[in-house]
C-alpha positions in Angstrom: 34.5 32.7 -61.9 31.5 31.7 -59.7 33.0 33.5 -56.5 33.7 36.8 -58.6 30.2 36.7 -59.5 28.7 36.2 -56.2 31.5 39.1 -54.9 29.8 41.5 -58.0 26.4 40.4 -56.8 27.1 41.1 -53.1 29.0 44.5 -53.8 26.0 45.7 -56.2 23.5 44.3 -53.4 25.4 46.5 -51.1 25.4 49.5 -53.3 21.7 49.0 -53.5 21.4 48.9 -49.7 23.3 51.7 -49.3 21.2 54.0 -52.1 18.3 53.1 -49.9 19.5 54.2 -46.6 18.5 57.8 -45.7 19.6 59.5 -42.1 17.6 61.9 -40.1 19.1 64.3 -38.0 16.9 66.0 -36.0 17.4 68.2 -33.2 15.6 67.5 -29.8 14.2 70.5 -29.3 11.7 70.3 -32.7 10.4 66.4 -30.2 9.9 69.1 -27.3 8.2 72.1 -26.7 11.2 73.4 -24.7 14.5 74.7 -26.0 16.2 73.4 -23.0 15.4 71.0 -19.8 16.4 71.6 -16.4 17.3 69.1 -14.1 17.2 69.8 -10.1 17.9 69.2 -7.0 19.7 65.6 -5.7 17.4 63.8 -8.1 15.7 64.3 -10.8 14.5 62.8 -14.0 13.0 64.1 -17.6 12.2 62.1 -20.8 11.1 62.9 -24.8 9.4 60.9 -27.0 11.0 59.7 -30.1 8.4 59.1 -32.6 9.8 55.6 -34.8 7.1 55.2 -38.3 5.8 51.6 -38.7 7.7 51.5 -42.4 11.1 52.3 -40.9 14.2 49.5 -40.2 16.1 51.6 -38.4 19.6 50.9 -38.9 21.4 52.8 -36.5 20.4 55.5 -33.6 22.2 58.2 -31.9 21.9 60.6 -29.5 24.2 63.7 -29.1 23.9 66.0 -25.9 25.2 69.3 -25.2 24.5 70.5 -21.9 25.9 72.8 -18.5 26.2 71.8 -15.1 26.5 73.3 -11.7 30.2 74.6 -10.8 29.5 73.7 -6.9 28.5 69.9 -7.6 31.0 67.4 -6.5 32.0 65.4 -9.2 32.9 61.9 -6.9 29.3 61.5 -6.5 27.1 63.1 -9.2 26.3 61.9 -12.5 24.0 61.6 -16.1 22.2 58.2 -16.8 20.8 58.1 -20.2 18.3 55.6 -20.7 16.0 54.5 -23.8 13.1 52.7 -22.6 14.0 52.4 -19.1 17.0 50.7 -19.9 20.1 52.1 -19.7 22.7 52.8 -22.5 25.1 55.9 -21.2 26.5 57.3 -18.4 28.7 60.5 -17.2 30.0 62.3 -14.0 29.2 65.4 -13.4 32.2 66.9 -13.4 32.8 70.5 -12.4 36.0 71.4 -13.7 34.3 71.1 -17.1 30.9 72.0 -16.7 30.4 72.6 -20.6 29.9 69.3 -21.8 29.2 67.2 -25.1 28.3 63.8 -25.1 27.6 61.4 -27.5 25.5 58.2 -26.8 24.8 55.0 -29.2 21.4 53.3 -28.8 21.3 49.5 -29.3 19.1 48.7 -32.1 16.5 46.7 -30.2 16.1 49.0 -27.9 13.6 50.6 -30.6 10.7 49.7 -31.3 7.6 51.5 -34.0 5.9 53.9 -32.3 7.0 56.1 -29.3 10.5 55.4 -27.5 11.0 57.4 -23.9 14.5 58.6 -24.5 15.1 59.5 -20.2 17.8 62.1 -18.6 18.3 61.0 -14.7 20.9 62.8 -12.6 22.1 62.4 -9.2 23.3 65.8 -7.7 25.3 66.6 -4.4 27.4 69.4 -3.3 28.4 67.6 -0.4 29.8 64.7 0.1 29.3 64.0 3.7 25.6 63.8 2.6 24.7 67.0 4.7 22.5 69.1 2.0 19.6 70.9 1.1 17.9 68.3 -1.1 16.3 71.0 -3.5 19.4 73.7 -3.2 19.8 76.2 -6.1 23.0 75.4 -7.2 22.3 71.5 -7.5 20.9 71.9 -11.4 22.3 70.3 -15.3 20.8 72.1 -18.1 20.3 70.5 -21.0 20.4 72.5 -24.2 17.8 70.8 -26.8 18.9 73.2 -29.7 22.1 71.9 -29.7 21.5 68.2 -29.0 20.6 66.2 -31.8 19.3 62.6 -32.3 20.4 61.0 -35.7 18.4 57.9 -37.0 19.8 55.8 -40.1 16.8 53.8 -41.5 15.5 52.3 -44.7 11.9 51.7 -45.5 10.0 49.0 -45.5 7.7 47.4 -48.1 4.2 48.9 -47.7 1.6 46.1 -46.8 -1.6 46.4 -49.4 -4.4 46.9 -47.1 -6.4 49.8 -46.5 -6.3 49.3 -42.6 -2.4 50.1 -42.7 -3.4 54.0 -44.3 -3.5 55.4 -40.3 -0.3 52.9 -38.8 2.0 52.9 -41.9 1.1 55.0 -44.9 -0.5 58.5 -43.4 2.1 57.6 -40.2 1.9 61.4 -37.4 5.2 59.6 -36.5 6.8 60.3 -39.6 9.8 63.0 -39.3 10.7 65.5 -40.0 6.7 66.3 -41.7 4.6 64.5 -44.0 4.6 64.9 -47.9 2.0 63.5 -50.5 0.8 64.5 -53.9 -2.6 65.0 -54.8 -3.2 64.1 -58.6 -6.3 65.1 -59.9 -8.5 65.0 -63.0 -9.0 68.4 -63.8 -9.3 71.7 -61.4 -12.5 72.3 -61.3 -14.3 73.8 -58.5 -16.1 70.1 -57.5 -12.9 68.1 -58.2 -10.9 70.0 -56.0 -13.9 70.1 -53.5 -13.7 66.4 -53.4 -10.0 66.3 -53.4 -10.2 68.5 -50.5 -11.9 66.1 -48.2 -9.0 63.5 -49.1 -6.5 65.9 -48.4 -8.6 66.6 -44.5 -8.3 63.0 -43.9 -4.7 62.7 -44.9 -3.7 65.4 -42.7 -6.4 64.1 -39.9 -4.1 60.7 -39.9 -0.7 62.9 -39.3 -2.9 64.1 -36.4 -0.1 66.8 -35.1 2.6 66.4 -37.5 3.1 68.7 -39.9 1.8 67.3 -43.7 2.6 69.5 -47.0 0.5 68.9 -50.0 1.2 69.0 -54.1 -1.4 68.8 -56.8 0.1 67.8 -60.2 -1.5 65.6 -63.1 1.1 62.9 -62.5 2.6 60.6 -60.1 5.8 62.4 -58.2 8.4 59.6 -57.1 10.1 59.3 -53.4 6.1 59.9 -51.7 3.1 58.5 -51.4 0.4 59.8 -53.9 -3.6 60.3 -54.5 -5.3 59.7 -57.0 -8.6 61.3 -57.0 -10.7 61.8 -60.2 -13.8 60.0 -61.8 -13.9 56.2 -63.4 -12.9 56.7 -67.1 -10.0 58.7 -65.7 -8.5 56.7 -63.3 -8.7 53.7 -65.5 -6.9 55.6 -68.3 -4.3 56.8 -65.7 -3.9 53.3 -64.0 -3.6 51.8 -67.6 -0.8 54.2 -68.7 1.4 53.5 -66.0 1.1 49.8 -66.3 -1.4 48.8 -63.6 -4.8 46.5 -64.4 -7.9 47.9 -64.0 -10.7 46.5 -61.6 -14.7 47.3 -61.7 -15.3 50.5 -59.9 -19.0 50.4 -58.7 -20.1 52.8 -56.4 -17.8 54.7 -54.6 -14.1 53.3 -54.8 -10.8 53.0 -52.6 -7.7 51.1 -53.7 -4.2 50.5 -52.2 -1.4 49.9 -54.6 1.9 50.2 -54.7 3.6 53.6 -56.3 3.7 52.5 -60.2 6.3 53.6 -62.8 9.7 54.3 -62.5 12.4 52.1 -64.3 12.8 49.6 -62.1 9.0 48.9 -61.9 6.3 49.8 -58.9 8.1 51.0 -55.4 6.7 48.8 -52.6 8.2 51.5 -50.0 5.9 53.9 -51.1 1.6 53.8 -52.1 -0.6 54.8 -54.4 -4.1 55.6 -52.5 -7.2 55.2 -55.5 -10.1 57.7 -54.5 -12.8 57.2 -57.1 -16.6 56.5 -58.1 -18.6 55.8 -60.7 -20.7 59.6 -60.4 -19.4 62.4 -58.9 -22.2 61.4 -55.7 -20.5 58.3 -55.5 -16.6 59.8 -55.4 -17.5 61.8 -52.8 -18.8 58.8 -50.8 -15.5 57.6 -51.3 -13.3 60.8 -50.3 -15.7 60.6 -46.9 -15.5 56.9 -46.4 -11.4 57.0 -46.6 -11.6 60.0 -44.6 -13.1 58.4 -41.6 -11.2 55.1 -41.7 -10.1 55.1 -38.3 -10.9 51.4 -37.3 -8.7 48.8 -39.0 -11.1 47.3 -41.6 -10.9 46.1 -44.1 -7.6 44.4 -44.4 -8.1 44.1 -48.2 -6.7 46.3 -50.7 -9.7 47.8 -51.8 -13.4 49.1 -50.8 -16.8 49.4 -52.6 -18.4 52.4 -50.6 -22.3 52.8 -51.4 -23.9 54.8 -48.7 -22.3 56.5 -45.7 -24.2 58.7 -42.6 -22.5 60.8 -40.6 -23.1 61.4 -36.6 -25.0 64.3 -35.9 -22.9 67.7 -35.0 -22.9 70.3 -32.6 -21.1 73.6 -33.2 -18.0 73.4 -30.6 -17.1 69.9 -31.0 -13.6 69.9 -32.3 -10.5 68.3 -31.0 -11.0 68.3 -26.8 -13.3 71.4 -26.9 -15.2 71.5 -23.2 -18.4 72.5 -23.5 -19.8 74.9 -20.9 -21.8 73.7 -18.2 -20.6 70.3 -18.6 -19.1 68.4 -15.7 -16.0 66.5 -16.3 -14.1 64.1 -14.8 -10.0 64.0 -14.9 -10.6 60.2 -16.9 -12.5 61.8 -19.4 -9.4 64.6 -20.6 -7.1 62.0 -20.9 -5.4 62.4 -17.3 -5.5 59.4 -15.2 -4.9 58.8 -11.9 -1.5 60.3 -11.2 1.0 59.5 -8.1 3.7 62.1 -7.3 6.9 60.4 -5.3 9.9 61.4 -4.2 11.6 64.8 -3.4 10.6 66.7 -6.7 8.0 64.9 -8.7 7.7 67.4 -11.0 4.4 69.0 -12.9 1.7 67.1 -14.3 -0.9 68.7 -16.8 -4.5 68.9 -18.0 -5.2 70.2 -21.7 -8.2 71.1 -23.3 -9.6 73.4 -25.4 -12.1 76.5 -25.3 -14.2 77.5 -27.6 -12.2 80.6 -29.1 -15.3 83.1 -29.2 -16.3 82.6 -25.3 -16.9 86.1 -23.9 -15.6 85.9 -20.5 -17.5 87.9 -18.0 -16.4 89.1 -14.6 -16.9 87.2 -11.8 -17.7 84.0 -13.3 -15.6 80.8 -12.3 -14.8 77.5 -13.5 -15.5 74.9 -10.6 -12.7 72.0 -9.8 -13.8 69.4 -7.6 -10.3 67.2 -6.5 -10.1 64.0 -5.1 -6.6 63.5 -3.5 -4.7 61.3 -1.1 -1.2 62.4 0.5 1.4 60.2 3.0 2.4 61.2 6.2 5.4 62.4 7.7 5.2 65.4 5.8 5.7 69.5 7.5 2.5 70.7 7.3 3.7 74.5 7.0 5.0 74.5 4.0 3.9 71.3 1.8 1.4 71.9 -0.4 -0.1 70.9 -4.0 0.0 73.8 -6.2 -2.5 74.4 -8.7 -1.5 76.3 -12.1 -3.3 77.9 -15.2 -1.6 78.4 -18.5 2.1 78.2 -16.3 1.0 80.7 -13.8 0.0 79.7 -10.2 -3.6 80.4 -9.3 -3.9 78.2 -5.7 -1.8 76.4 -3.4 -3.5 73.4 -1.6 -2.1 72.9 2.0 -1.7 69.5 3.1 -2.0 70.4 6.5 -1.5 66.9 8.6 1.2 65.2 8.8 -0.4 62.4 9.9 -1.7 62.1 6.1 -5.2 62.5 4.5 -7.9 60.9 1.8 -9.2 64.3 1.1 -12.7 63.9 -1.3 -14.4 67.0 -3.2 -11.9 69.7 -2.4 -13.8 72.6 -4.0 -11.4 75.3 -6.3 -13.5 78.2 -7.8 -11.0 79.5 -10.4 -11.8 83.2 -11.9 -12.6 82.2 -16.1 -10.8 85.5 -17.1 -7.1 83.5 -16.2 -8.3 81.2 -19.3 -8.0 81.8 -22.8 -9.7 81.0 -25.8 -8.3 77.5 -27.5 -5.4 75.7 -25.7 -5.1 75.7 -22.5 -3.4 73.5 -19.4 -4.1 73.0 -15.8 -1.4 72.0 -14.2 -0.9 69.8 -10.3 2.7 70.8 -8.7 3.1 69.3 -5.2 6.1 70.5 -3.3 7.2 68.1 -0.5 8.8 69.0 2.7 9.8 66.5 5.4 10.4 67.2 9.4 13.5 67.4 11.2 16.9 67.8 10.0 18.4 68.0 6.6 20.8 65.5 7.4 17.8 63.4 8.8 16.4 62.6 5.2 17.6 59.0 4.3 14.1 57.9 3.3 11.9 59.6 0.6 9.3 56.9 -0.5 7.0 57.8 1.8 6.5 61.1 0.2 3.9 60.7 -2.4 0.3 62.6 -3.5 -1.8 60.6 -5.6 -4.8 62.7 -7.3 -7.6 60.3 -8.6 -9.3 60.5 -11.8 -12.5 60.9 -10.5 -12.0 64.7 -10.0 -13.9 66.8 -12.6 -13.8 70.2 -14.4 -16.8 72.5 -15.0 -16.8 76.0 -16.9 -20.0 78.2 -16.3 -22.5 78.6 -18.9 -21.0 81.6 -21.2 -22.3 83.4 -24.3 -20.3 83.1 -27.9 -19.3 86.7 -28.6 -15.8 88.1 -29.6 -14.5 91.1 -31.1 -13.0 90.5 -34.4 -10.5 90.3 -36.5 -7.8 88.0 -34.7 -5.9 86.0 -36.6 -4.5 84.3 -33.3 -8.1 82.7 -33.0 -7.4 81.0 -36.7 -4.1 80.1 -35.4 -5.1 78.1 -32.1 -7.9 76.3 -34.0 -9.3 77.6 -37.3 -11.1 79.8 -35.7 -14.3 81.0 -37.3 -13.9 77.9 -40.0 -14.4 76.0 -37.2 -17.7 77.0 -35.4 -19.3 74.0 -37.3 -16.4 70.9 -36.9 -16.9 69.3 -39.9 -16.2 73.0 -41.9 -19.6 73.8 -42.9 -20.6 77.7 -44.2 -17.3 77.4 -45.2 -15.8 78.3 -48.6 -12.1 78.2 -49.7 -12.6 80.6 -52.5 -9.0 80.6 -54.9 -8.3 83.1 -57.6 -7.6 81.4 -60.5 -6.9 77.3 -61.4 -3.8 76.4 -60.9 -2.2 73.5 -59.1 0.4 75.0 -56.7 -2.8 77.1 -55.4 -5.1 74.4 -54.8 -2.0 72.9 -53.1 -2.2 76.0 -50.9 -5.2 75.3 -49.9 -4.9 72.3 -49.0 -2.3 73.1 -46.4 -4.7 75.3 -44.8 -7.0 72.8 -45.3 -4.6 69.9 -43.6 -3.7 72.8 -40.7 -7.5 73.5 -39.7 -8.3 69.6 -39.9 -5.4 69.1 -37.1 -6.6 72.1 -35.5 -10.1 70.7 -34.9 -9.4 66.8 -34.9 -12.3 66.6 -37.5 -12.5 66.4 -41.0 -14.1 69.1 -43.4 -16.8 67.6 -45.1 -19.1 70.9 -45.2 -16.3 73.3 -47.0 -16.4 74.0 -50.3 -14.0 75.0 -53.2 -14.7 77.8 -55.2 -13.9 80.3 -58.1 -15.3 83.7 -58.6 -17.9 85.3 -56.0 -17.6 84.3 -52.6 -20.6 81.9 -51.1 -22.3 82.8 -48.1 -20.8 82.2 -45.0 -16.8 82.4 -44.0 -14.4 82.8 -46.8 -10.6 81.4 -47.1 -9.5 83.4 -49.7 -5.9 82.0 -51.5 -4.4 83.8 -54.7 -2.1 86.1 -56.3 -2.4 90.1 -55.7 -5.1 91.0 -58.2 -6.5 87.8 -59.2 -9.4 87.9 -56.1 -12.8 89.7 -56.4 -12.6 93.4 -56.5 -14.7 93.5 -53.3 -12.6 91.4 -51.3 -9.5 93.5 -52.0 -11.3 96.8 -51.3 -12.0 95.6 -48.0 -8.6 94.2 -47.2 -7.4 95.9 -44.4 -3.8 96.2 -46.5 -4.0 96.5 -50.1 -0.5 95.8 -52.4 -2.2 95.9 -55.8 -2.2 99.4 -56.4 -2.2 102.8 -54.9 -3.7 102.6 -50.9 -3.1 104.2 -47.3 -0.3 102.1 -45.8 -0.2 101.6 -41.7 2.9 102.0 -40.2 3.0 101.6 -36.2 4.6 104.9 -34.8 4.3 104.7 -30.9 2.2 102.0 -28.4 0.5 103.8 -25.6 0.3 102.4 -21.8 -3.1 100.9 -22.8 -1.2 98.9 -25.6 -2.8 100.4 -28.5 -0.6 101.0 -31.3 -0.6 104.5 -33.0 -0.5 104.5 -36.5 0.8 106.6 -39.3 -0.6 105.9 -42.8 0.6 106.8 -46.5 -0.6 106.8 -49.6 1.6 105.0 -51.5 1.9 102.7 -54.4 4.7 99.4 -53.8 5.2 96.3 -54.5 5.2 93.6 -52.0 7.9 91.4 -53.0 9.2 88.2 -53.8 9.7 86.0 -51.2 6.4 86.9 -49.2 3.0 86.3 -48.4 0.3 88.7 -46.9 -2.1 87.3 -44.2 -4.9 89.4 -43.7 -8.2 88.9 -41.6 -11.4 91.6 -42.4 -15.5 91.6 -42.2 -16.9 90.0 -45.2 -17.9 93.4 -47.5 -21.2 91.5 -48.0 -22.1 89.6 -45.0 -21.7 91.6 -41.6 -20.4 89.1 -38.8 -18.8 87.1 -41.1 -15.2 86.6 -41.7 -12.4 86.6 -44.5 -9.0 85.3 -44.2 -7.4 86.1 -46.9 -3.5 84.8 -47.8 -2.1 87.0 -51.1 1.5 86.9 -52.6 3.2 88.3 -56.0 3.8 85.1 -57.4 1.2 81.6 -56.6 5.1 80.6 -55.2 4.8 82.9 -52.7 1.4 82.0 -51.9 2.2 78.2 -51.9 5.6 79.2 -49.3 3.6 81.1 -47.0 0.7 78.1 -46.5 3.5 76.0 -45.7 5.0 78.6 -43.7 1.6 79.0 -42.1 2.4 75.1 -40.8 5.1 76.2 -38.4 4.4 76.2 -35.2 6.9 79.5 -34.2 4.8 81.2 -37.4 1.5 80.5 -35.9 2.6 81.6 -32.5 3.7 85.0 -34.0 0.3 85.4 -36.2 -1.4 87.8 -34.3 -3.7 91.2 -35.3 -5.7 91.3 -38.5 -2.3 91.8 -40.7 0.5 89.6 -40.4 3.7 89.3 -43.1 5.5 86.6 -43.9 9.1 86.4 -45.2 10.7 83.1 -45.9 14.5 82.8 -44.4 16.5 80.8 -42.8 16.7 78.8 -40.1 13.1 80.8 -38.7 10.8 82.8 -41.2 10.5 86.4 -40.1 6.8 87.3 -39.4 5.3 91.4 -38.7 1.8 91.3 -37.4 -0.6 94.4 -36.9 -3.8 95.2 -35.8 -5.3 98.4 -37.9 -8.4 97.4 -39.5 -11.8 98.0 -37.8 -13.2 95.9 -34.9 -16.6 93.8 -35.5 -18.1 91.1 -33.5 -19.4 87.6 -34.1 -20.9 84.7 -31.9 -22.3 81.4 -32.8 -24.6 82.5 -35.2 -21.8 83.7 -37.1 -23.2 87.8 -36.9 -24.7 90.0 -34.1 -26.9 93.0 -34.2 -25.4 96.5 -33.1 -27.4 96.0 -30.1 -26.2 92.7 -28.9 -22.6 93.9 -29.3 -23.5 97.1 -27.5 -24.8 95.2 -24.6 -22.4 92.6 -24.6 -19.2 95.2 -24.5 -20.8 97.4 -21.7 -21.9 95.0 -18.8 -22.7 98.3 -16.6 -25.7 98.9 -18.5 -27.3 95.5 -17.3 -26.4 96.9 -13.3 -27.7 100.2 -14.5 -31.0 98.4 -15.9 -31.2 96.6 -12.4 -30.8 100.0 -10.5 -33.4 101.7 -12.7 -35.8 98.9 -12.7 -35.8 98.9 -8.5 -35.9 102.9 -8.2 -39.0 102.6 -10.6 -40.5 99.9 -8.0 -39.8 102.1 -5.2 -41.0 104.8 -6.6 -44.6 103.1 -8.0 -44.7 101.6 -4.4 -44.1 104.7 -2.5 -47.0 106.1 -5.0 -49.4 103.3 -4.6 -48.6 103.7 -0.8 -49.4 107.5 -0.5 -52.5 107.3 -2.7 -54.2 104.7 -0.1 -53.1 106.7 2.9 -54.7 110.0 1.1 -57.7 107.6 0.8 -58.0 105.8 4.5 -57.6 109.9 5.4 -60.2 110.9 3.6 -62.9 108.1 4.5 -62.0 109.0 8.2 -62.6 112.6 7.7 -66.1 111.5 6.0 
């Protein structure tokens, strides 16, 4: 009897084990921004990162590759090495009888670790096998296709630990896949609630730092996530009370860290419960900001008494790696250390920053690289060289002209600004090797190496903040114009009725601009009605925003308007429109994007997202999250229509152009002056013929004078 006990025991522990365990199955191209990876010449090496959450215990891990190789390589000597953290778990020839190939690869355990594990692709490639070959030749290649490999990872979660300092490493995790879930709860909807609840939701989505984080806003806890609680002191008492958790003193503003209550089986320890309270609305919101700038692990308690807090002063343009003009800096400083290049075909390395998105870039201004670099010898000097690209185009190649080798210090590069763009951009170092003498003299490569220091800096001119508006691509690379301040301020997120799937819309946006910017939005504001001053997110269903707003839509669904319809684009690119006057509905299913000039406030920006249903409103903020979305948002109209695998998005451009610039507006003047240049050569011209001409004048009025007291 005892053993058939311990066998039900075991069995139902099992069972229990098993009802845990999920699987993830991921493909690799969603880890890379890349739907394939090409793999060259004799050798050559690539890796991804895959991202392993503190609360996993990963059970299993697997890796499943599809990918094509060369027809000409010879099979005898070429092959795949798969290796996860530099060790090695797979291996395969090359073969080129069957150069469609799958391949499946398990990955010990232990070879994982939490955080970031360099899953590595090195090949050796020949077409010859008496060793007598190009090193670099065009059919020595294996492509792999990242759409159609996948990695699957069985895991379970871990117990939570109880201490605020684990909210960045284990709760609000960016390595979390596929995205991030957690539900707001909140007292009631009002305008200041959901202004608080707001900044909680900025510094959750600030913690997934890249990865993707979708919100919901209910009045009760939602199993399987993590949760927020966020309301005043006799509420969150009540609440804690009803779901069978004791109540602590809440003096001053107040965080607490417990795990997920309710639930048959009692609280879940694999998921948390984050307490955002006060005991006055002042002292809440001293709370949301405290918790929002957490980023140093203290305290290792559970909970926090939060009485005062000061924030650092800000400058407009200091998001996320935003350079600011006339700045010098150096390589260290952008998060590019001192790199070496080896070997036959090193591959690319890459410097990424950010520009402010309203810089108006003016002819004949450049951004100044100073390089400090070292190269080996025994190099041709003819054609070896360290190319220099912008944005994947080349814009220099860099000779390195001796073979002897050379320690070469404040190489000067004037690059034109007009190749950059505003938000995102990459500078990228490509050297190309090439050695002396024969092919079939190259036995020894490790002498070929470039090493460029981190010392080496990166200016931009000084360059005024004007842009023609509307552009919703300059919300899509960084929140643009809700961004000008970092921290949100003269901004209002402006929703047309209370409702929680809408306020959970706006908190998407609100999670998508704070990872945008890399700063949290303390300054923007929640509001019903009238729009405030400043720039307005606008988030509702058609006919429930202010009259005004929807007059001055650029595309109106509600009721009877001109429609645009694109007809023919010229050589210039302009699109020719045809428009009709028509009454239609737009649609279950989709959600309107549209960008226009506030109708009050000239210079000043809405964004408005509309939908027939607060559904569709609440699918097309989460749609807004995906990265293919955002890189198709383009234009001052864009449609969204949920599908599957990819959301279909139409963007247009057919409302009229206004500018802006730091000061968030610009007289008709400036922009007149600003978007004709000539007129500043025409001053100049004018300005020295009036000189000439009061000197020639000045001149002939003394000679008439030195004539005439000769004469006398």
């Amino acid at each position: 009897m005892p053993v058939l006990q311990l066998l039900v025991l075991v069995a139902a522990l099992a069972l229990l084990s098993a009802a845990r365990a999920e699987t993830i199955k991921l493909p690799l191209q969603k880890l890379s921004a890349q739907p394939t990876m090409e793999l060259r010449c004799v050798s050559d090496a690539k890796s991804i990162d895959i991202p392993i959450p503190e609360r996993w215990a990963v059970r299993s891990i697997s890796v499943q590759l599809r990918y094509m190789l060369s027809m000409n390589m010879v099979s005898e000597n070429s092959q795949l090495l798969v290796l996860m953290n530099n060790v090695a778990i797979g291996q395969a020839r090359l073969n080129a009888q069957a150069p469609d190939v799958s391949l499946g690869v398990t990955v010990p355990v232990n070879l994982v670790v939490p955080g970031y594990n360099r899953l590595t692709f090195q090949v050796v490639q020949h077409y010859s096998r008496n060793k007598c070959e190009a090193p670099c030749a065009p059919d020595l290649w294996t492509s792999i296709n990242l759409a159609e490999s996948f990695v699957q990872i069985d895991y379970s979660l871990k117990p939570v630990p109880l201490q605020l300092s684990a909210l960045s490493s284990a709760v609000f995790d960016p390595r979390i896949l596929p995205r991030g879930e957690v539900n707001v709860i909140t007292e009631d909807l009002s305008a200041e609630r959901l202004t608080v609840a707001s900044i909680v939701a900025s510094g959750i989505a600030r913690r997934f730092d890249y990865r993707n984080v979708v919100f919901h806003v209910s009045d009760r806890i939602r199993p399987g996530m993590d949760n927020a609680l966020v309301g005043g002191r006799a509420f969150v008492d009540q609440f804690l009370e009803r779901n069978g958790v004791p109540t602590r003193a809440i003096d001053g503003g107040y965080l607490r860290l417990l795990h997920l209550p309710g639930g048959e089986k009692g609280a879940d320890p694999r998921h948390v419960l984050l307490v955002v309270s006060g005991a006055d609305a002042n002292a809440e919101k001293i709370a949301a900001v405290t918790f929002a700038n957490i980023t140093f692990p203290f305290p290792g308690g559970d909970e926090l008494k939060a009485y005062e807090f000061s924030l650092p002063g800000l400058a407009k343009y200091s998001g996320r790696h935003v350079l600011t003009a006339g700045r010098s800096y150096d390589f260290k400083t952008l998060n590019l250390p001192t790199l070496s290049f080896k070997g036959l075909n090193p591959g690319p390395r890459e410097l990424t920053f950010r520009l402010p998105a309203d810089f108006y870039i003016r002819p004949n201004h450049y951004a100044k690289l100073s390089l400090q670099f070292a190269y080996g010898a025994g190099m041709r000097s003819a054609d070896s060289s360290l190319v220099v690209g912008v944005n994947g185009r080349g814009v220099r190649a860099i000779a390195l002209a001796r073979e002897g080798g050379d320690f070469i210090e404040r190489y000067e590069l004037d690059v034109p600004t007009y190749v950059f763009k505003p938000g995102p951009n990459t500078i990228s170092f490509t050297p190309h090797f090439s050695v002396t003498g024969e092919i079939c003299d190259l036995l020894q490569t490790d002498g070929l190496f470039l090493t460029l220091f981190d010392n080496s800096t990166l200016k931009f001119p000084d360059m005024p903040h004007f842009v023609e508006m509307p552009r919703i691509d300059l919300f899509m690379y960084n929140g643009f114009p809700f961004t000008r301040w970092p921290d949100g301020f003269e901004t209002s997120v402006l929703l047309g009725e209370k409702d929680p799937n809408l306020a959970a819309a706006a908190f998407n946006l609100v999670g998508m601009i704070t990872q945008k910017n890399g700063f949290p939005l303390f300054g923007t504001q929640i509001t019903y009605g009238t729009p405030r001053p400043g720039e307005v997110l606008a988030l509702g269903r058609i006919g429930t925003l202010p009259e005004a707003l929807r007059q001055a839509a650029p595309f109106n669904a509600e009721t009877a308007a001109m429609v645009p319809y694109p007809v023919v684009r010229t050589w210039e690119n302009e699109v020719k429109l045809a428009y009709s006057k028509q009454s239609g509905a737009l649609g279950s299913g989709r959600a309107l994007l549209t960008m226009f000039q506030s109708p009050s406030q000239p210079g000043r920006t809405v964004l408005m997202l509309t939908g027939e249903t607060i559904d569709d409103v609440l699918a097309g903020s989460e749609a807004m999250l995906d990265p293919a979305v955002q890189a198709r948002g383009v234009g001052d109209v864009v449609l969204i229509e949920r599908a599957e695998p990819e959301h279909k998005v139409t963007a247009l451009s057919v409302s009229a152009r206004y500018v802006t610039g730091e000061r968030g507006r610009f007289s008709a003047f400036e922009s007149f002056l600003y978007t004709n240049p000539w007129l500043y050569y025409a001053a100049i011209g004018l300005a020295s013929m009036l000189f000439l001409l009061g000197l020639y004048l000045w001149l002939r009025v003394r000679r008439s004078r030195k004539i005439g007291a000769a004469k006398e």
